[in-house]
C-alpha positions in Angstrom: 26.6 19.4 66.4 24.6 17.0 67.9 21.5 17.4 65.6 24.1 16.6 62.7 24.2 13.2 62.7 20.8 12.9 63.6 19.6 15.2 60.4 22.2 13.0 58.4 20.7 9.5 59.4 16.9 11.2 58.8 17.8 12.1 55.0 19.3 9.0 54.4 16.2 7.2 55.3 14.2 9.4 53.1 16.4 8.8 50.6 16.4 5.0 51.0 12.8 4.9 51.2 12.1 7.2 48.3 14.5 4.6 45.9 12.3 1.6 47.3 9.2 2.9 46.7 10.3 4.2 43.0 11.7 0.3 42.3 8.6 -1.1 43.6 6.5 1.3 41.6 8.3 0.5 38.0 8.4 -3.3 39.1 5.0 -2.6 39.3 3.8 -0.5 35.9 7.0 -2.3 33.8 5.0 -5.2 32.3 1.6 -3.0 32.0 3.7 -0.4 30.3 5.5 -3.0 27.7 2.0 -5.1 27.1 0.7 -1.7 25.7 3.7 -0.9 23.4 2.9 -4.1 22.4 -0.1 -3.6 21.9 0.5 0.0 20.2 3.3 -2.0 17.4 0.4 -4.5 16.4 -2.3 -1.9 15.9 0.3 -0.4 13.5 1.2 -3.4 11.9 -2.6 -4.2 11.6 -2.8 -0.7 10.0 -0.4 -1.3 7.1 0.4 -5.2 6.3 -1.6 -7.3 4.3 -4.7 -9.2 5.8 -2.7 -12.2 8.5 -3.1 -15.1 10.5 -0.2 -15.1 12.7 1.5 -12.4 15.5 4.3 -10.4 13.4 5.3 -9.1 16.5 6.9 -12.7 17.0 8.3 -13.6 14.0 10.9 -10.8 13.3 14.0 -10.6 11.4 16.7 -8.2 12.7 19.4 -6.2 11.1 22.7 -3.9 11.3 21.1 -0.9 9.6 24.5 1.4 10.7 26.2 3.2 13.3 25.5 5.9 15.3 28.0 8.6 16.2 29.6 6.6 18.6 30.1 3.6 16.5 27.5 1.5 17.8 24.8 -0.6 15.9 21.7 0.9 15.0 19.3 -2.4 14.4 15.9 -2.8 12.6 13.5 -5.1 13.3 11.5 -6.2 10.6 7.9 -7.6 11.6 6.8 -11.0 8.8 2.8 -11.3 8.5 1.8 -14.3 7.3 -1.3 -16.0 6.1 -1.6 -19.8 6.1 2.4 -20.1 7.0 3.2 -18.4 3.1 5.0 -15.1 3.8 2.1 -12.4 3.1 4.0 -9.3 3.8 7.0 -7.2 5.9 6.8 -4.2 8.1 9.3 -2.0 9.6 10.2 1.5 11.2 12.0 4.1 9.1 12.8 7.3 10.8 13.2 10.7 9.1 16.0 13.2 10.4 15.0 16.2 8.7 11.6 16.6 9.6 10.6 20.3 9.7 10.6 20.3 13.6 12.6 16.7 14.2 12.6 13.2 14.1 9.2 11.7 12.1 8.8 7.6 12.6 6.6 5.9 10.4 6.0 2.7 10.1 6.0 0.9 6.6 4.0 -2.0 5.2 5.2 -4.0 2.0 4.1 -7.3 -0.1 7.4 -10.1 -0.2 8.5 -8.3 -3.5 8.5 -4.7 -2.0 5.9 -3.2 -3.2 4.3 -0.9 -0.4 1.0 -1.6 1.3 0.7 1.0 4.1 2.2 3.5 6.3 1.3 4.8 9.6 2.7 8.0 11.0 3.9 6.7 14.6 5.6 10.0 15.9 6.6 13.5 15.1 6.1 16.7 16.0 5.1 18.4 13.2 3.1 22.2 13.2 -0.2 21.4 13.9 -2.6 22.1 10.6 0.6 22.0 8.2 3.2 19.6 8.8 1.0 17.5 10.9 -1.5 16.8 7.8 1.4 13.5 7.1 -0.6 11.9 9.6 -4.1 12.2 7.0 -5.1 9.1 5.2 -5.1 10.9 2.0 -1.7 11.7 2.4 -0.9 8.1 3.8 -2.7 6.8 0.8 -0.2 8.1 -1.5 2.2 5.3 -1.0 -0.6 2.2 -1.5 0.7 0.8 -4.6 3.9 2.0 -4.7 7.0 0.3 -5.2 11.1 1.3 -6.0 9.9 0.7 -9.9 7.1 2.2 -10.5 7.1 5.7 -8.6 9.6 8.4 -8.8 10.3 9.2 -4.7 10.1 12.7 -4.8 7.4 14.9 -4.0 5.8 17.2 -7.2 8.0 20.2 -6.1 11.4 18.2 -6.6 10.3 17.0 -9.8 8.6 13.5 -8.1 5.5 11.6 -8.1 3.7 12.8 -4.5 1.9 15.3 -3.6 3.1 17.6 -0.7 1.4 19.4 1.3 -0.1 22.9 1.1 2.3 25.3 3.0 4.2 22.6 4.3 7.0 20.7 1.7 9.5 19.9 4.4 7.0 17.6 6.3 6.3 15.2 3.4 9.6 15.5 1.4 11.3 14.0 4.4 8.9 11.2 4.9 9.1 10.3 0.9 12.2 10.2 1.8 12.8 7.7 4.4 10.4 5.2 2.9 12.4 5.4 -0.2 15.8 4.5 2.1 13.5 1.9 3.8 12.6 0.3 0.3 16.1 0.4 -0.6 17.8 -1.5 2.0 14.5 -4.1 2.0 15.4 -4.8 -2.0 19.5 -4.8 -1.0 18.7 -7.4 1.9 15.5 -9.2 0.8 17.0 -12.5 0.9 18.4 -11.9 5.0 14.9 -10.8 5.5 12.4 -13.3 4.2 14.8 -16.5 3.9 14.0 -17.8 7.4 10.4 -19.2 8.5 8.8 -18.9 11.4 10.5 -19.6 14.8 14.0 -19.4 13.2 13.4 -22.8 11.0 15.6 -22.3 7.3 
């Protein structure tokens, strides 16, 4: 019985020490590990807004999108590109539910009136050499040009305007899809959006 209390105070040093080292590790990597996220959002804002002078990763607008299934806000940021102070264009993340093997997140790029300027495929998990061909410019370059107007937001085999994919209709119906929803609560809350300048000022 003896060895009991001694095995007890021996674990709970290891444990102690084992919870200090893992704080001091993620003190550690936490700001190295947010700087590339960072880093990661601007390449993809890069990738789809209009040519701009300014960080959009700082001048964001955010919004009550909905709730989840526990009645909580689900927020989107949207990210404001400018060029000379004018308002040059406005990204944001859509995510797709029904993916053919989960959630897909893409990021979208518009002009100030909503018409789109770029999309980048940020994750999914897709079938390799089917569903994953969403993340192929030419697929990506479907939606260049478009807008809520001018394009019918379905793919070919529901009757719409883009093309799916070989094999795999899932993948790019669902993605169609979400930028469609995205464009729709843009045009429904334009004015919330682009009505403030840069650093808050009206």
């Amino acid at each position: 019985m003896n060895g009991m209390p001694r095995m007890i105070l021996v674990l709970t040093l290891i444990t102690a020490s084992a919870g200090l080292i893992l704080s001091l590790v993620e003190a550690v990597t936490r700001e190295p590990i947010a700087e590339q996220r960072r880093l990661e959002t601007l390449r993809a804002l890069k990738s789809v807004l209009p040519p701009t002078d300014n960080a959009p990763d700082a001048d964001t607008v955010q919004l009550v999108i909905g709730q989840d299934r526990r009645g909580r806000d689900l927020v989107r940021t949207f990210f404001r590109g400018r060029r000379d102070a004018e308002l040059a264009g406005v990204a944001f993340k859509v995510v797709a539910p029904d993916g053919y093997s989960g959630d897909i997140t893409v990021m979208v790029g518009i002009d100030p009136i909503g018409t789109v300027s770029g999309v980048e495929i940020l994750i999914h998990n897709e079938t390799p050499g089917l569903g994953d061909k969403i993340t192929r410019p030419e697929f990506k370059g479907l939606f260049a040009g478009r807008s809520l107007e001018n394009a019918d937001w379905r793919v070919k085999k529901d009757g719409g305007e883009f093309d799916q994919i070989t094999g795999a209709t899932i993948s790019p119906r669902a993605v169609v899809g979400a930028v469609r929803r995205g464009l729709e609560f843009f045009r429904d809350h334009r004015a919330e959006i682009v009505a403030t300048q840069e650093g808050g000022m009206p």
